[in-house]
TIKE-25272 format. One record per atom (N, C-alpha, C): z, x, y; residue in one letter; atom name; residue number from 1. Coordinates in Angstrom, 3 decimals, padded with zeros to 6 digits, always signed. Each point is the difference from the previous one (the first is absolute). Example, Ala and Ser with C-alpha at 12.3 -4.5 7.8 and 13.67 -1.06 7.14 Angstrom:
2
NODE          z          x          y   resn   name   resi
NODE   +007.800   +013.190   -005.690      A      N      1
NODE   +000.000   -000.890   +001.190      A     CA      1
NODE   +000.000   +000.900   +001.200      A      C      1
NODE   -000.720   -000.350   +001.050      S      N      2
NODE   +000.060   +000.820   +001.190      S     CA      2
NODE   +000.730   -000.770   +001.090      S      C      2
This chain:
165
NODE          z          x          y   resn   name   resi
NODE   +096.009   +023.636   +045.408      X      N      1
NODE   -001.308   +000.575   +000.229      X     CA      1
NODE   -000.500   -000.416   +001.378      X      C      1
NODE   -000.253   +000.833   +000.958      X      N      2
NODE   -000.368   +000.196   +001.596      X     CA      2
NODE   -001.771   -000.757   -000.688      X      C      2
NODE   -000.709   -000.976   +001.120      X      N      3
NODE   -001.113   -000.959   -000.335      X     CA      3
NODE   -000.633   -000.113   +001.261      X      C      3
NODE   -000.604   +000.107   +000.286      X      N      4
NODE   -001.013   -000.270   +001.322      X     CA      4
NODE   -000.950   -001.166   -000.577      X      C      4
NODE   -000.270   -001.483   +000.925      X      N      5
NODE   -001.156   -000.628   -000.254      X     CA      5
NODE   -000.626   +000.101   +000.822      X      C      5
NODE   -001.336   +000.284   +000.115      X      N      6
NODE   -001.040   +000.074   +001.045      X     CA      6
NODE   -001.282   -000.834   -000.047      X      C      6
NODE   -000.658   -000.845   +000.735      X      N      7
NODE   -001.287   -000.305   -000.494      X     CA      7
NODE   -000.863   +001.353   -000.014      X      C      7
NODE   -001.044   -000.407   -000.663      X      N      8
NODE   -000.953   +001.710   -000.218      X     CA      8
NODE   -001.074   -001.316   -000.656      X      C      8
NODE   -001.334   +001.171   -000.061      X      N      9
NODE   -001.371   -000.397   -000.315      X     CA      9
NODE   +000.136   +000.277   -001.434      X      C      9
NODE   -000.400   -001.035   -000.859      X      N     10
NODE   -000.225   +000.180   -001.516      X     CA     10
NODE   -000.711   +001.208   -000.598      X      C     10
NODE   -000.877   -000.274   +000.815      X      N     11
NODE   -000.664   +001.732   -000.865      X     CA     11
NODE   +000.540   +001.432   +000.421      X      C     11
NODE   +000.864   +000.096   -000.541      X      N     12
NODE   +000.442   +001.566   -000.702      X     CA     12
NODE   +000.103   +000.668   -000.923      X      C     12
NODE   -000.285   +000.726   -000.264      X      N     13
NODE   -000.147   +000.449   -001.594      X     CA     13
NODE   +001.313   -000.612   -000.864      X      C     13
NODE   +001.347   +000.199   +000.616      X      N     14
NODE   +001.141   +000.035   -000.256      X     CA     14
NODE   +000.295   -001.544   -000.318      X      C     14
NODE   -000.446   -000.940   +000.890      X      N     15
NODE   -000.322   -001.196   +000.244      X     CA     15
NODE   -000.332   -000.647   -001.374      X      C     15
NODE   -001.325   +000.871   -000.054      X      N     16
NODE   -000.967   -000.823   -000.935      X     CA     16
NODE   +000.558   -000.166   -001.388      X      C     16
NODE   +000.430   +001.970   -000.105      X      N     17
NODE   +000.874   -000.357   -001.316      X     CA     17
NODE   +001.265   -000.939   -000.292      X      C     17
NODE   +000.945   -000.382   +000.785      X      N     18
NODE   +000.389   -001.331   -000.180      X     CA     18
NODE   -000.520   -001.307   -000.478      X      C     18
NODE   -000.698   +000.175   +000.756      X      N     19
NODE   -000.965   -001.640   -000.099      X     CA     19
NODE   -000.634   +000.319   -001.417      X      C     19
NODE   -000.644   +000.955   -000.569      X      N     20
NODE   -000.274   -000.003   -001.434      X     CA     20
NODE   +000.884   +000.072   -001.293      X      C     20
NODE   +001.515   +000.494   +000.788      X      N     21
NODE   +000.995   +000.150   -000.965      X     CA     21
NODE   +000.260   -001.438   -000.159      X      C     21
NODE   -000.169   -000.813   +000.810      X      N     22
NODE   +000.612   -001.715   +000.521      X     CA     22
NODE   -001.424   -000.536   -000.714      X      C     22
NODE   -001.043   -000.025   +000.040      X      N     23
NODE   -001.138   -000.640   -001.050      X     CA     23
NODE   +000.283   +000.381   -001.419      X      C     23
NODE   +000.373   +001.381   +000.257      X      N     24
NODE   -000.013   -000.039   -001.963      X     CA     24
NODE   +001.329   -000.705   -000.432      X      C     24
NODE   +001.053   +000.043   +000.617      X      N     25
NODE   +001.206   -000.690   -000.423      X     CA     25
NODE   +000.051   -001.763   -000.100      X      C     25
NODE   -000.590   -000.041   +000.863      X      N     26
NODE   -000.579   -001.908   -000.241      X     CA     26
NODE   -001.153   -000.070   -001.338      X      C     26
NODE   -000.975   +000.987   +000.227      X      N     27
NODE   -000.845   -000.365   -001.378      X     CA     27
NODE   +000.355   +000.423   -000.736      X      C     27
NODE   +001.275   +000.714   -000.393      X      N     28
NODE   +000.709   -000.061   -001.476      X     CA     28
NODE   +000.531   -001.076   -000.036      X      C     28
NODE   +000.344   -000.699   +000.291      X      N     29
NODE   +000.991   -001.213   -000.184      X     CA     29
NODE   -001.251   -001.382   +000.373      X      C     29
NODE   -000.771   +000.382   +000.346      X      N     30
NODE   -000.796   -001.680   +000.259      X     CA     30
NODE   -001.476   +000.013   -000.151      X      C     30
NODE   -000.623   -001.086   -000.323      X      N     31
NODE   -001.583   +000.046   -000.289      X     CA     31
NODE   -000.452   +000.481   +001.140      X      C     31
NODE   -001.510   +000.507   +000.318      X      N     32
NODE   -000.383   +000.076   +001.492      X     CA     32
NODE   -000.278   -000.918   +000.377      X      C     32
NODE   +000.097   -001.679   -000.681      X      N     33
NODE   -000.075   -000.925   +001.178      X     CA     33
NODE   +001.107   -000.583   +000.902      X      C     33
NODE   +001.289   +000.983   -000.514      X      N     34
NODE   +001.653   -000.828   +000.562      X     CA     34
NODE   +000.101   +000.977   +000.679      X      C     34
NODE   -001.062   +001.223   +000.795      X      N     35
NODE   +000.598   +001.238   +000.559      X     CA     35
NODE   -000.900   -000.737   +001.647      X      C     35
NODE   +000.772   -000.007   +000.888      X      N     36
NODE   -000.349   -000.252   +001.169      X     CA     36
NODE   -000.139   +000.724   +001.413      X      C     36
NODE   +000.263   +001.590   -000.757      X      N     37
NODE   +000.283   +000.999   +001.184      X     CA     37
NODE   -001.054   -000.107   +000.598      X      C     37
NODE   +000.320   +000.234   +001.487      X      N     38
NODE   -001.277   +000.511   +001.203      X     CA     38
NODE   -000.344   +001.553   +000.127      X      C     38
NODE   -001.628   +000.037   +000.218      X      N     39
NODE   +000.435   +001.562   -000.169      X     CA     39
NODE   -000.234   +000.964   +000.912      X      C     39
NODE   -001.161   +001.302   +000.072      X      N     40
NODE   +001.077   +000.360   +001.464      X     CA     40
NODE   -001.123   -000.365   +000.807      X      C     40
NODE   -001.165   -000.669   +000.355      X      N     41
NODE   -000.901   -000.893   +000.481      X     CA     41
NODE   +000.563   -001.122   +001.254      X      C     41
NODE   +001.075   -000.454   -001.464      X      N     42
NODE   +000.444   -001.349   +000.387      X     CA     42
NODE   +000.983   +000.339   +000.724      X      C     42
NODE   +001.051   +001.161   -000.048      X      N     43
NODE   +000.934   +000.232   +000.284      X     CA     43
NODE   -000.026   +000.630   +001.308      X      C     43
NODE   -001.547   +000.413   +000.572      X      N     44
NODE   -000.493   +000.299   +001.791      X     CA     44
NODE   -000.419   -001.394   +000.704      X      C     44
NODE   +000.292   -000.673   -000.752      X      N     45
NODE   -000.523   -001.577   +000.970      X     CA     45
NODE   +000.893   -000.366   +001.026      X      C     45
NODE   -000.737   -000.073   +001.069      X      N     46
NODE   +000.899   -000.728   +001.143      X     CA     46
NODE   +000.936   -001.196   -000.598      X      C     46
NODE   +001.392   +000.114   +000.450      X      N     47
NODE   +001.069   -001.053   -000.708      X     CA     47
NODE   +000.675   +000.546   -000.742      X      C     47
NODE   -000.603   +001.546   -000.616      X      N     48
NODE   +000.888   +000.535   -000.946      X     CA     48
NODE   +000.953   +000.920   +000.875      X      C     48
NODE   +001.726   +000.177   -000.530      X      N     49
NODE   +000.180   +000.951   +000.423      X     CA     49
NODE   +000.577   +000.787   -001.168      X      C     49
NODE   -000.454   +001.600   -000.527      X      N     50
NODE   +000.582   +000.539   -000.632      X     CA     50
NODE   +001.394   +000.862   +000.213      X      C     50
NODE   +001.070   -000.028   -000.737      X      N     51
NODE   +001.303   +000.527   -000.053      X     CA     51
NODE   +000.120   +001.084   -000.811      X      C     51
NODE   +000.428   +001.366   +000.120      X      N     52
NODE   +000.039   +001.039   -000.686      X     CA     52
NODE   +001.544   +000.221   -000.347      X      C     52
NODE   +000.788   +000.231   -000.970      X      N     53
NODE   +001.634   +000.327   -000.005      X     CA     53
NODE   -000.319   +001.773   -000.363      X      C     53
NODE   +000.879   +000.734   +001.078      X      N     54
NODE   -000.249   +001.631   -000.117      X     CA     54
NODE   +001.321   +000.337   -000.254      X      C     54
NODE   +000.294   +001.090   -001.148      X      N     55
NODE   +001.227   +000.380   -000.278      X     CA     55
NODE   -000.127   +001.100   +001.187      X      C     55
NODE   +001.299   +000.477   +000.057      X      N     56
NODE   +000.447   +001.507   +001.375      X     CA     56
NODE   -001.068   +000.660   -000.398      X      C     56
NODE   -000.606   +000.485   -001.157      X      N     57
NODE   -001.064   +001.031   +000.070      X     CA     57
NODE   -001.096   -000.737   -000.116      X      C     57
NODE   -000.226   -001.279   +000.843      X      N     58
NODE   -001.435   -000.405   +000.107      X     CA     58
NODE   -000.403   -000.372   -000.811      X      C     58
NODE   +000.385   +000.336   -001.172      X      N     59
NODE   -000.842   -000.677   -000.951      X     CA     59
NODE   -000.326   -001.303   -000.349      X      C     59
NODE   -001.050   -000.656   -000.551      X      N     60
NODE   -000.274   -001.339   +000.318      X     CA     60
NODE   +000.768   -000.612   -001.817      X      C     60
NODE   +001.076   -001.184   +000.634      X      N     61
NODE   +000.532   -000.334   -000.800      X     CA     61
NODE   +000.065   -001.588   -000.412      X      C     61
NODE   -000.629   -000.879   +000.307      X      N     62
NODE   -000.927   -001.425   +000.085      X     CA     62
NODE   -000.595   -000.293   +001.181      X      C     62
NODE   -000.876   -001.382   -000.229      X      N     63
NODE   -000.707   -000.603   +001.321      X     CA     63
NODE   -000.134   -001.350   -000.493      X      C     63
NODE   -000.134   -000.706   +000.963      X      N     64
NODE   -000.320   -001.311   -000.114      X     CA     64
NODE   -000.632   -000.296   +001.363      X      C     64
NODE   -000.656   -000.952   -000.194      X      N     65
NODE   -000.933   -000.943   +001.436      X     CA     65
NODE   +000.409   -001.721   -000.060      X      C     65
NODE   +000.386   -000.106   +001.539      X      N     66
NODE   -000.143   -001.559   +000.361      X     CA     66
NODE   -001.357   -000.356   +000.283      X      C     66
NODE   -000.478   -000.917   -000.478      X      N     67
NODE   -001.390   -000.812   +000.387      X     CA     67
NODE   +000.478   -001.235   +000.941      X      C     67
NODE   -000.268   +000.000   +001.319      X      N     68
NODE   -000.943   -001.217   +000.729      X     CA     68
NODE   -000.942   -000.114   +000.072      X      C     68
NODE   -000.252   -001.178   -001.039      X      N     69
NODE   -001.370   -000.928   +000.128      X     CA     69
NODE   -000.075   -000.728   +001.428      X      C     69
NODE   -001.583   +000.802   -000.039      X      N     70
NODE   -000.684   -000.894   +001.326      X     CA     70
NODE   +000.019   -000.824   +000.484      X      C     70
NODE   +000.037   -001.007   -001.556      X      N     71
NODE   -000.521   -001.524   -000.100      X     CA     71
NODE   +001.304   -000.895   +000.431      X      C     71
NODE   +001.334   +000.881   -000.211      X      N     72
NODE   +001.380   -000.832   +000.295      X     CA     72
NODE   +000.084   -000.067   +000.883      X      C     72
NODE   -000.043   -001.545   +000.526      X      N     73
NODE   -000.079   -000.136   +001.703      X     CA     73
NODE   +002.174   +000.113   -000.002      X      C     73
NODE   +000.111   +000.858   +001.343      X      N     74
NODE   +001.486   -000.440   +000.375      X     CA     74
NODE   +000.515   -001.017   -000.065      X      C     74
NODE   +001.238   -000.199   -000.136      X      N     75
NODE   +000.188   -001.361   +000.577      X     CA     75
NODE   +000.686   -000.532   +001.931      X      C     75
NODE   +000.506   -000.908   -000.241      X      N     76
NODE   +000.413   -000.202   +001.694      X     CA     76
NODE   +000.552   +001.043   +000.863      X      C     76
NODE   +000.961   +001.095   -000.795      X      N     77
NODE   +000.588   +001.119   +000.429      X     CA     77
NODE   -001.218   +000.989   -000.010      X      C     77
NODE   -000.954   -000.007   -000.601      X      N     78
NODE   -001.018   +001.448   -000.161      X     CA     78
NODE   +000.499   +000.334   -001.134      X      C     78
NODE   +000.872   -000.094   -000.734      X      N     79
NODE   +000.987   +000.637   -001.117      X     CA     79
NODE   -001.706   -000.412   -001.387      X      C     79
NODE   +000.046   +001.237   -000.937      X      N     80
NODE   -001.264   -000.114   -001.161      X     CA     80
NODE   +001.095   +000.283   -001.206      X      C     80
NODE   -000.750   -000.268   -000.776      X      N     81
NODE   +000.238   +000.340   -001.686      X     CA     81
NODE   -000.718   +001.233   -000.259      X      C     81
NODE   +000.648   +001.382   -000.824      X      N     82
NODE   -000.641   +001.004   -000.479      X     CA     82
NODE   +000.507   +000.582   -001.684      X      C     82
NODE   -001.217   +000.696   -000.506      X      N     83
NODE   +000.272   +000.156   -001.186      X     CA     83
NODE   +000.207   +001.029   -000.511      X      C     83
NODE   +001.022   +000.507   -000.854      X      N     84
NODE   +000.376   +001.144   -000.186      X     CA     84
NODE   -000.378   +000.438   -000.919      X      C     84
NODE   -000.928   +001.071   -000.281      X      N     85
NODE   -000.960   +000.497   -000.798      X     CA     85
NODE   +000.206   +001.293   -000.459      X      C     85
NODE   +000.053   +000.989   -001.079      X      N     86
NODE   -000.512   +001.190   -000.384      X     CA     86
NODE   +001.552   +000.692   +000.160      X      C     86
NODE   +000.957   -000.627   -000.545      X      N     87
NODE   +001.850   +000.468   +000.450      X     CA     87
NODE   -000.282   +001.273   -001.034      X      C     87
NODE   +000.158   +001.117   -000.401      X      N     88
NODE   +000.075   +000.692   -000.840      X     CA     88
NODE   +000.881   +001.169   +000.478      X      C     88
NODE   +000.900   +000.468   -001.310      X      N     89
NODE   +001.143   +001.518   +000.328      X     CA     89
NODE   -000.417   +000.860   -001.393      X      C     89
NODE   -000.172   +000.983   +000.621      X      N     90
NODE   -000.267   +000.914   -001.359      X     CA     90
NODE   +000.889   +000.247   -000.743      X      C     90
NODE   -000.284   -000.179   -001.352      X      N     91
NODE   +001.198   +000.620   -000.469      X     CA     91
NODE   +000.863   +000.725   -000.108      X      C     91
NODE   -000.107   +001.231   +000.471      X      N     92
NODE   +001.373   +000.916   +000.340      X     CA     92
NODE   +000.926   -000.544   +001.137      X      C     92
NODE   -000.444   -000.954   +000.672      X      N     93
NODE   +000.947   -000.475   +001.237      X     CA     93
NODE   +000.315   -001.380   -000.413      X      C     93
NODE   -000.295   -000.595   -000.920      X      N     94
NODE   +000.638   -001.071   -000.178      X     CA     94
NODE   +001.441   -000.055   -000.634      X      C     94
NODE   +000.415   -001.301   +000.648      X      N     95
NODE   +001.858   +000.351   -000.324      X     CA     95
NODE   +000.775   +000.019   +001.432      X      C     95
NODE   -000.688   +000.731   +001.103      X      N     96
NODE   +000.231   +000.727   +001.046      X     CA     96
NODE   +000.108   -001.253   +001.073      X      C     96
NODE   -000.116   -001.321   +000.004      X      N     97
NODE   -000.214   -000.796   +001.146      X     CA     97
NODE   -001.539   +000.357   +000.769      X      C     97
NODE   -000.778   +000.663   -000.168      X      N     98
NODE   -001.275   +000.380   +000.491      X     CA     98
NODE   -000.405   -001.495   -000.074      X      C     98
NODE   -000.209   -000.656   -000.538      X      N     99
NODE   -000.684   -001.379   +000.193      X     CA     99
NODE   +000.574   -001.390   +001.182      X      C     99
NODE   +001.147   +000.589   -000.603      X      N    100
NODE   +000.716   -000.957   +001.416      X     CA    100
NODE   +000.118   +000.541   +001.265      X      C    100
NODE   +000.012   +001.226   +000.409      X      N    101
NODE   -000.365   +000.211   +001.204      X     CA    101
NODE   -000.995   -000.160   +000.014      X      C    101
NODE   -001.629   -000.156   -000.820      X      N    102
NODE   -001.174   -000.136   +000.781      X     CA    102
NODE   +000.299   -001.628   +000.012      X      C    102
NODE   +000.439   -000.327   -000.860      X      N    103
NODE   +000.445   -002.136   +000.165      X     CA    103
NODE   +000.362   +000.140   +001.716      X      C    103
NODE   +001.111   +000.633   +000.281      X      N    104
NODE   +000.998   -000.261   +001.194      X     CA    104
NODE   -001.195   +000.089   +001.119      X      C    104
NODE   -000.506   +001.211   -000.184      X      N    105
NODE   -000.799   +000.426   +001.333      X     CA    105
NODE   -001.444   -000.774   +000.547      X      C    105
NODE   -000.387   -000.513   -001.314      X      N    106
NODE   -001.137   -001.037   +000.404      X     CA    106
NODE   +000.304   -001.080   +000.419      X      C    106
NODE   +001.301   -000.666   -000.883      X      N    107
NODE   +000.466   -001.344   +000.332      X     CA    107
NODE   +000.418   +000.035   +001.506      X      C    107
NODE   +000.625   +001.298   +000.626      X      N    108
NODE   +000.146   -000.133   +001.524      X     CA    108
NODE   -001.040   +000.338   +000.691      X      C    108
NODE   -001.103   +000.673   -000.070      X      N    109
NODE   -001.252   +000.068   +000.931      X     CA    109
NODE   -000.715   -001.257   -000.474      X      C    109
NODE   -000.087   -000.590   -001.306      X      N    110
NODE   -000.555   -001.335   +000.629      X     CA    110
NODE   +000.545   -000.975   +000.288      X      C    110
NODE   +001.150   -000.212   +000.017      X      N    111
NODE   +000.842   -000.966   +001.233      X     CA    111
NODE   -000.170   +000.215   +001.586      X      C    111
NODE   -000.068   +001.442   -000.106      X      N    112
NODE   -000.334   +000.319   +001.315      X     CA    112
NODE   -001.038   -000.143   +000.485      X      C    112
NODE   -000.920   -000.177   -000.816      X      N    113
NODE   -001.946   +000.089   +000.356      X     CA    113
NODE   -000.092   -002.104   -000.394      X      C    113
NODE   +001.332   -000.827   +000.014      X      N    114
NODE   -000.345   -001.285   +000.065      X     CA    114
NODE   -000.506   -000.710   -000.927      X      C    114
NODE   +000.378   +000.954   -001.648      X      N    115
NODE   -000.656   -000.189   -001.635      X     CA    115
NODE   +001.578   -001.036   +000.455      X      C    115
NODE   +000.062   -001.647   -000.910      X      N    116
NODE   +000.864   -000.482   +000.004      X     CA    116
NODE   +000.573   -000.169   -001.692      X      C    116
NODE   -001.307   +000.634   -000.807      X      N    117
NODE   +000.605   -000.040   -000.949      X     CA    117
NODE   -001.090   +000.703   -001.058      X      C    117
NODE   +000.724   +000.439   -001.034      X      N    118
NODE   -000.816   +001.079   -000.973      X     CA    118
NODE   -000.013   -000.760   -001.486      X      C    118
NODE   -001.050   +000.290   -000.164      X      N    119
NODE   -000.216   -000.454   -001.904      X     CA    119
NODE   -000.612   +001.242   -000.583      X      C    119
NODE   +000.608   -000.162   -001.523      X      N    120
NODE   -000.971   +001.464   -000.681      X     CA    120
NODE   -000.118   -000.959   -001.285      X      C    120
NODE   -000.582   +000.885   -000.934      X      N    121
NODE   -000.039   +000.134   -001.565      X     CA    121
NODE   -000.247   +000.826   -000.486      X      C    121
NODE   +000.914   +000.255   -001.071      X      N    122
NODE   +000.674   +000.760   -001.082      X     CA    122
NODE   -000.548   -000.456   -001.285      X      C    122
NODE   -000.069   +000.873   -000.698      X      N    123
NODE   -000.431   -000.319   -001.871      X     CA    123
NODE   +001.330   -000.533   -000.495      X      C    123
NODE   +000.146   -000.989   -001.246      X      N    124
NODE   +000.638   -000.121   -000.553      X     CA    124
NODE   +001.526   +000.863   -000.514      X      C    124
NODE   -001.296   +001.167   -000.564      X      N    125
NODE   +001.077   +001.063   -000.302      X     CA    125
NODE   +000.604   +000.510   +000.787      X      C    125
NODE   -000.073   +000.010   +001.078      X      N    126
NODE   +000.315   +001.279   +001.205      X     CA    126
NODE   +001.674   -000.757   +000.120      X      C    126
NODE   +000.740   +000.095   -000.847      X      N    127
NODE   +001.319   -000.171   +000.274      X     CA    127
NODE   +000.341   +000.599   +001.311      X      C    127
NODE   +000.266   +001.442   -000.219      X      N    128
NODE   +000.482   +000.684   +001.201      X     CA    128
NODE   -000.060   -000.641   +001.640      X      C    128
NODE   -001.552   -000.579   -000.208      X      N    129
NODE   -000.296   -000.527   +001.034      X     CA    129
NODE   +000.386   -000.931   +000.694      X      C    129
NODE   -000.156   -000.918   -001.025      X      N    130
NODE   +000.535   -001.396   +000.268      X     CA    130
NODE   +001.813   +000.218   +000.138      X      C    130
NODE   +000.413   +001.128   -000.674      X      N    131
NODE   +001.778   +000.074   +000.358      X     CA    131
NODE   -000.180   +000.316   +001.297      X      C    131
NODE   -000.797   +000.780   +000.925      X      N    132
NODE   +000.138   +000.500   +001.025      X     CA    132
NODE   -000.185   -000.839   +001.079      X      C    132
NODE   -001.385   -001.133   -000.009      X      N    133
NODE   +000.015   -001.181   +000.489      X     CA    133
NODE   +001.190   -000.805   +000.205      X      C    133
NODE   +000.132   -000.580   -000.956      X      N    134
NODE   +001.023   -000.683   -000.051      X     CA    134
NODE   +001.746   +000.282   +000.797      X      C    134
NODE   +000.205   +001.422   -000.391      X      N    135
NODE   +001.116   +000.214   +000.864      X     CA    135
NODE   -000.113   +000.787   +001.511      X      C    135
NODE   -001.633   -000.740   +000.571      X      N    136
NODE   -000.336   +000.609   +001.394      X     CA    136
NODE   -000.225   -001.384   +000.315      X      C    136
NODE   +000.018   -000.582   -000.524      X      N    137
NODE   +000.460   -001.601   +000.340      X     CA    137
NODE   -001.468   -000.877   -000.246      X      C    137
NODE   -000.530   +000.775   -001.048      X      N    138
NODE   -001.504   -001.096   +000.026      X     CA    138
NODE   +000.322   -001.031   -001.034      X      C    138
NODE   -000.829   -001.186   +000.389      X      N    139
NODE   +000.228   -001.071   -000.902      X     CA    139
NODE   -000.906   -000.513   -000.813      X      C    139
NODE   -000.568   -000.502   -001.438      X      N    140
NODE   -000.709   -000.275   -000.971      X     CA    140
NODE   -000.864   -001.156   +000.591      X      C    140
NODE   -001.227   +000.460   +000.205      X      N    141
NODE   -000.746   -001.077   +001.028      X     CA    141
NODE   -001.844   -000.310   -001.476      X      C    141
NODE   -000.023   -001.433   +000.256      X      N    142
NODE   -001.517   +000.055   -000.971      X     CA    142
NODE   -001.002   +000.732   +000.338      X      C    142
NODE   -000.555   +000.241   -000.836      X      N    143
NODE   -001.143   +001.266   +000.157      X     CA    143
NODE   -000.799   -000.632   +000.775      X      C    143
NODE   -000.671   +001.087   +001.000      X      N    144
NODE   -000.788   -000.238   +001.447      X     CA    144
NODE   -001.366   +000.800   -000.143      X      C    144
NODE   -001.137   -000.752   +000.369      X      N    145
NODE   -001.189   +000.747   +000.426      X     CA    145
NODE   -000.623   +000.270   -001.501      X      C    145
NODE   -000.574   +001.545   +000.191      X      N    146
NODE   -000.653   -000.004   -001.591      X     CA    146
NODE   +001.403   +000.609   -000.854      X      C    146
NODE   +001.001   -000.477   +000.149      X      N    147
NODE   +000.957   +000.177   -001.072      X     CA    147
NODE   +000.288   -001.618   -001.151      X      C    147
NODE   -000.500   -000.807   +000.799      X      N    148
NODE   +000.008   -001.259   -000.748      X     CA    148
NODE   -000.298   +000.050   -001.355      X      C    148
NODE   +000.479   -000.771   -001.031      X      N    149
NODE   -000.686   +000.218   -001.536      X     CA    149
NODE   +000.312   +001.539   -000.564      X      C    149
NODE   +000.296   +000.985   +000.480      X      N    150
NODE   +000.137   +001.057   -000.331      X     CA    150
NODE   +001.238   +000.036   -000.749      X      C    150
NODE   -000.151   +000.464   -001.527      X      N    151
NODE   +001.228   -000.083   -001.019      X     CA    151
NODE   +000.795   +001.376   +000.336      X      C    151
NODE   -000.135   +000.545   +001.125      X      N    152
NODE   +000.982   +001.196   -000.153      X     CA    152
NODE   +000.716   +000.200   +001.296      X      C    152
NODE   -000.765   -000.908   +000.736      X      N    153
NODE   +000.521   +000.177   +001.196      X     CA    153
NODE   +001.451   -000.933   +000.927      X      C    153
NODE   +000.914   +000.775   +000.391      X      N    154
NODE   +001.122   -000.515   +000.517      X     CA    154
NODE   -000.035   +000.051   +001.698      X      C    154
NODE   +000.142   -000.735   +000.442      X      N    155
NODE   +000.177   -000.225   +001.684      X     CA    155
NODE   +001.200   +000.070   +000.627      X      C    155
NODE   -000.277   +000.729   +001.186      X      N    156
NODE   +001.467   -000.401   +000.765      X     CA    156
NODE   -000.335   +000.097   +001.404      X      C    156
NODE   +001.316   -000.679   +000.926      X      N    157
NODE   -000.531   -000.062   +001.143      X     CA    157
NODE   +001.648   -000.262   +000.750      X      C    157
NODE   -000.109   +001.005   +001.484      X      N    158
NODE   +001.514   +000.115   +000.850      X     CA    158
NODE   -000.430   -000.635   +001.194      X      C    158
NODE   +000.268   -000.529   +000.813      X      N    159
NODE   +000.220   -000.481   +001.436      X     CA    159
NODE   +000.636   +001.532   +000.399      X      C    159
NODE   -000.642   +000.018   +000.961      X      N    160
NODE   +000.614   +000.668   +000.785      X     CA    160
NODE   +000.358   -000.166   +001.673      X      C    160
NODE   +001.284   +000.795   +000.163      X      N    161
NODE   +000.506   -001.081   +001.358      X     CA    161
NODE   -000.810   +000.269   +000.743      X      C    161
NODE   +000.116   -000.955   +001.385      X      N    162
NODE   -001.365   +000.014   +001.069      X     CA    162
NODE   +000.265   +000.995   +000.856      X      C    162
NODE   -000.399   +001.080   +000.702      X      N    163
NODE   +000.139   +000.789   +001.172      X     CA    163
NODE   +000.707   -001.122   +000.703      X      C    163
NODE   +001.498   +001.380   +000.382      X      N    164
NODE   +000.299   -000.585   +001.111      X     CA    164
NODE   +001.157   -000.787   -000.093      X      C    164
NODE   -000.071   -000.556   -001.715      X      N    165
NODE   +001.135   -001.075   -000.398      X     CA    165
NODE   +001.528   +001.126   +000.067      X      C    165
């Protein structure tokens, strides 16, 4: 299956319905206090960048957003920590690698933009997810930020190499 990733602005109609297909699929499976999506508010904030995956006929077939927080000062290199937020593939395209190319394509623009390393969280259930993590090389890290105490929530987090290495 031919895949284009592009950043694009969250609000599209096409957009949006993702992001609601991706809320109702987490709140079947979890209380609304273990659901942590950003929404599309959060998802125009400076730091965000949104990722669109387009099949050959355009059509919009997942998205996900990296978050840099403000508050993460660089370190000695300039190199930040960012968080990977809102990964979702619709169901007719899942199966297809659609998720790992949007994995591939963020993980190299933020190496390139000096992210030295990425953390997300995943629900419990989200097998799929966590298989996909895991064999993109993320590693089982303790829950961070307001994921702490949270009974559903699983963490992970990749280094990524430094520009340049």
């Amino acid at each position: 299956m031919s895949v284009s990733i592009t950043v694009e602005p969250p609000r599209q109609p096409e957009i949006e319905e993702l992001l609601l297909q991706s809320s109702a699929y987490a709140m079947a499976l979890y209380p609304p206090e273990s659901n942590f999506m950003l929404d599309i508010e959060s998802l125009e904030q400076p730091g965000v960048t949104f990722y669109v995956a387009r099949g050959i006929d355009g059509a919009a077939l997942g998205c996900a957003a990296l978050v840099v927080d403000a508050t993460d000062a660089p370190d000695a290199t300039g190199q930040r920590t960012a968080e990977l937020k809102r990964m979702f593939v619709s169901p007719e395209a899942r199966g297809q690698r659609v998720a790992r190319r949007l994995l591939d394509r963020i993980e190299t623009d933020a190496a390139a933009g000096g992210i030295r390393r990425i953390v997300l969280e995943t629900g419990d259930l989200h097998d799929a997810a966590q298989a996909l993590y895991r064999h993109a090389g993320y590693e089982l890290i303790p829950q961070f930020g307001q994921y702490v105490g949270e009974a559903h929530s699983v963490c992970f987090a990749k280094e990524l190499p430094r520009t340049g290495d």
